[in-house]
C-alpha positions as CSV (number, residue, x, y, z in Angstrom):
1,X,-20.2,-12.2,-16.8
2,X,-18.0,-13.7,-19.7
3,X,-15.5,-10.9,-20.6
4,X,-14.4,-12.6,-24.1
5,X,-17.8,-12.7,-25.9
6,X,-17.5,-10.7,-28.5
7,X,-19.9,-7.6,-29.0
8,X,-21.1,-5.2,-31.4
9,X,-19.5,-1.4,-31.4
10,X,-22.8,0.0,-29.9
11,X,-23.3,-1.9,-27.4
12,X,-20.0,-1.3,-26.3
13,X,-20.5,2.1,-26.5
14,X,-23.6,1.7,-24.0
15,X,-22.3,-0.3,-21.5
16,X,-18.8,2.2,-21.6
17,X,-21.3,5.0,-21.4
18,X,-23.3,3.7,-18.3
19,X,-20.0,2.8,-16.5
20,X,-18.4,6.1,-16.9
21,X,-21.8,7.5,-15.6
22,X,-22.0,5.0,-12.4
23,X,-18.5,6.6,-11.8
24,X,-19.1,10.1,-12.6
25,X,-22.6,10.1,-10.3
26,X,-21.4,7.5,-7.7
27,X,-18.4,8.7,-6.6
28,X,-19.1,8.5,-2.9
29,X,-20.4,5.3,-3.4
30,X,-17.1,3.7,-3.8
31,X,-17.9,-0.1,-4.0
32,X,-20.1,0.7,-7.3
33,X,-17.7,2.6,-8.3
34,X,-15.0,0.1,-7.9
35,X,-16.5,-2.6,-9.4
36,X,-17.1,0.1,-12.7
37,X,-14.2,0.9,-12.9
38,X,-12.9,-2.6,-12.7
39,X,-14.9,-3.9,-15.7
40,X,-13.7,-0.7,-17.8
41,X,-10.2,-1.4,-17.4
42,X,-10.7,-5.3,-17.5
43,X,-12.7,-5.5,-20.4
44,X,-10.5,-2.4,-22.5
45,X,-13.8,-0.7,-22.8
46,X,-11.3,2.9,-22.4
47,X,-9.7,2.1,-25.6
48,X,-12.4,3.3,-27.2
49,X,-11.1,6.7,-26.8
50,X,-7.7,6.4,-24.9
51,X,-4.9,4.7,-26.0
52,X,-3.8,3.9,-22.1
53,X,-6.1,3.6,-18.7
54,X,-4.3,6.1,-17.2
55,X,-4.9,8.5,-19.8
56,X,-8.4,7.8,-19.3
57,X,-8.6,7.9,-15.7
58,X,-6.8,11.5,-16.0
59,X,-9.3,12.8,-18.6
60,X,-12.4,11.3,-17.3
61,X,-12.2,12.5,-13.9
62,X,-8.8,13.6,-12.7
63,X,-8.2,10.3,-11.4
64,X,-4.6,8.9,-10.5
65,X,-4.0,5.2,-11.3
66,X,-3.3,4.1,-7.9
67,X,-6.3,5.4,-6.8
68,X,-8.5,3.7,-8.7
69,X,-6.6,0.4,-8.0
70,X,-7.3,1.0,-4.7
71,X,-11.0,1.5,-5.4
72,X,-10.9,-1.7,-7.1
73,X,-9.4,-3.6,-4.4
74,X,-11.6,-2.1,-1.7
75,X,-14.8,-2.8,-4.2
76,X,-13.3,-6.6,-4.6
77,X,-13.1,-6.6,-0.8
78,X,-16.1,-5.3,-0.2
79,X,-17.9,-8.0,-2.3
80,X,-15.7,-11.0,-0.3
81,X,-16.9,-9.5,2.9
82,X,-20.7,-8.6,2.1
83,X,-21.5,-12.5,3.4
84,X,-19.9,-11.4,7.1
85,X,-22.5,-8.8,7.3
86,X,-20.2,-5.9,8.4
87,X,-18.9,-5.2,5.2
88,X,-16.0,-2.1,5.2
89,X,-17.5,1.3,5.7
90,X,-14.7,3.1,3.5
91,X,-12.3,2.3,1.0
92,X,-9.6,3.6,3.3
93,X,-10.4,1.8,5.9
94,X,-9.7,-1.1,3.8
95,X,-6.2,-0.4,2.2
96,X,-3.7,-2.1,4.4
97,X,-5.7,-4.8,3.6
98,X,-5.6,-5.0,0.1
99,X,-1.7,-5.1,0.1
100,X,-2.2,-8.7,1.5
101,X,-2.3,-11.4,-0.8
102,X,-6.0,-12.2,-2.3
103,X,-6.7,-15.9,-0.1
104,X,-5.5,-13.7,2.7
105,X,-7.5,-10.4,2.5
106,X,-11.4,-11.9,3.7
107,X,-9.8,-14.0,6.5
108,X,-8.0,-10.6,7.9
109,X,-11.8,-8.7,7.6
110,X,-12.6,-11.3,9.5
111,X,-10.2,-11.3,12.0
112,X,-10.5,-7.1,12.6
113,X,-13.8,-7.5,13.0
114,X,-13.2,-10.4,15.7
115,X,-10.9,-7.7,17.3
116,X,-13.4,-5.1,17.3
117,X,-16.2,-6.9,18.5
118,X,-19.3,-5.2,18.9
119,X,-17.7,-1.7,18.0
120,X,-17.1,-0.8,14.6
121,X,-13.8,-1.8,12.8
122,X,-11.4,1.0,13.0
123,X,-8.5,1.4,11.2
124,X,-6.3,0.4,14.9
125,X,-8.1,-2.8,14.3
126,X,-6.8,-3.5,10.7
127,X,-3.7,-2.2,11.2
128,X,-3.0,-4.6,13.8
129,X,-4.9,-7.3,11.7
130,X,-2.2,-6.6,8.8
131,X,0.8,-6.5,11.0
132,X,0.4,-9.7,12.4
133,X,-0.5,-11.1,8.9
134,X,2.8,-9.1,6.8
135,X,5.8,-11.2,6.8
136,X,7.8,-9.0,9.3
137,X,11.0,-7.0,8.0
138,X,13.6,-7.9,10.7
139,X,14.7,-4.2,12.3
140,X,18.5,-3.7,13.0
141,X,19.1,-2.8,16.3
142,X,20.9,-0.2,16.1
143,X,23.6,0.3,19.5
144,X,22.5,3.8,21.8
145,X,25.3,6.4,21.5
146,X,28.4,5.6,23.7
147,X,30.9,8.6,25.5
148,X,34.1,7.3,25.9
149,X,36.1,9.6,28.1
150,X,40.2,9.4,26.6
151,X,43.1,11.4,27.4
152,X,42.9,15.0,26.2
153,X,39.3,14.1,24.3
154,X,35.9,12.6,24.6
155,X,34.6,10.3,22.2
156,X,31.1,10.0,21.1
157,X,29.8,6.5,19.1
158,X,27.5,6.6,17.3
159,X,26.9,3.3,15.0
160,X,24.2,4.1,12.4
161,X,23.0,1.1,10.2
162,X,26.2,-0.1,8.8
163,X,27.5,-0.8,12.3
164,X,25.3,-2.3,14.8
165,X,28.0,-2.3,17.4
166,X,30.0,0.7,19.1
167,X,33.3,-1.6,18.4
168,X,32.7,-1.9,15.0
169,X,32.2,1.8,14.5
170,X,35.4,2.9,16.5
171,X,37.4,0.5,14.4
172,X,35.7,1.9,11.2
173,X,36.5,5.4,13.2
174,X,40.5,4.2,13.6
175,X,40.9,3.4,10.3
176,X,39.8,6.0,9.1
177,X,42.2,8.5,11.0
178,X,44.9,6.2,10.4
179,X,44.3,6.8,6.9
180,X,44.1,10.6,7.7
181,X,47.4,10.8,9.8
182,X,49.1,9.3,6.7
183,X,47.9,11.4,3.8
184,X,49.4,14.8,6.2
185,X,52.5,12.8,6.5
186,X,53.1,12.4,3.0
């Protein structure tokens, strides 16, 4: 459908009318649903009586922003993946997958239903689909607490995130009462 033909008022109105109805009776039915309320926001048709979509979404039917982007993107999925014929059962199901970039999100239903294979596609499945698929964000290992045992005291290390080693800690540690030692001394 060409989204910049031009159209008169009414028929506007109509089409606005019958989306807002596919959304209001269809709720469960969350591909329809998605797909309406993608052509609503895509085409403006909420303008018609709210100056922003989220204004709209709030006063239609108590509906967050970010949840109907994620309707839309599970609807959008749903649509790639009707060809595999195992489309997603539930728009949750299909979340972590709609953070992936667009070329990438069909390939990884693919993939967790490959993983699943004759049992349905859980969300274990896409999840591991996902991680494999996410450009990784490097952990800092972080060194295990040390005791150090020292005349007349015990020592405990614990490096957090700024220090990933027990030495750079105790020197942090050092400096840190040296500073002490001289502020009493002054």
């Amino acid at each position: 459908m060409d989204f910049m033909t031009i159209e008169a008022p009414e028929a506007l109105d109509d089409r606005r009318a019958k989306l807002m109805e596919i959304v209001a009776a269809h709720v469960s039915e969350w591909p329809r649903v998605g797909a309406a309320l993608a052509e609503l926001r895509d085409r403006q048709l909420y303008r018609r009586s709210h100056s922003t979509w989220a204004e709209f979404l709030q006063a239609s039917w108590q509906m967050s922003e970010s949840y109907a982007s994620r309707l839309i993107a599970a609807s959008e999925l749903h649509h790639e993946t009707l060809p595999t014929g195992k489309p997603p059962k539930c728009e949750r199901l299909v979340r972590p997958i709609a953070a992936l970039p667009k070329e990438q999100r069909a390939d990884a239903w693919h993939d967790a239903i490959a993983l699943a294979g004759d049992a349905e596609v859980s969300p274990r499945e896409v999840a591991e689909v996902v991680r494999k698929r996410k450009p990784g964000v490097k952990k800092i290992k972080v060194a295990k607490p040390i005791r150090i045992k020292v005349p007349g005291a015990i020592v405990i290390v614990e490096p957090g995130r700024a220090y990933t080693s027990a030495v750079d800690a105790l020197q942090f540690a050092l400096e840190q009462a040296e500073g002490a030692e001289l502020r009493r001394a002054a």
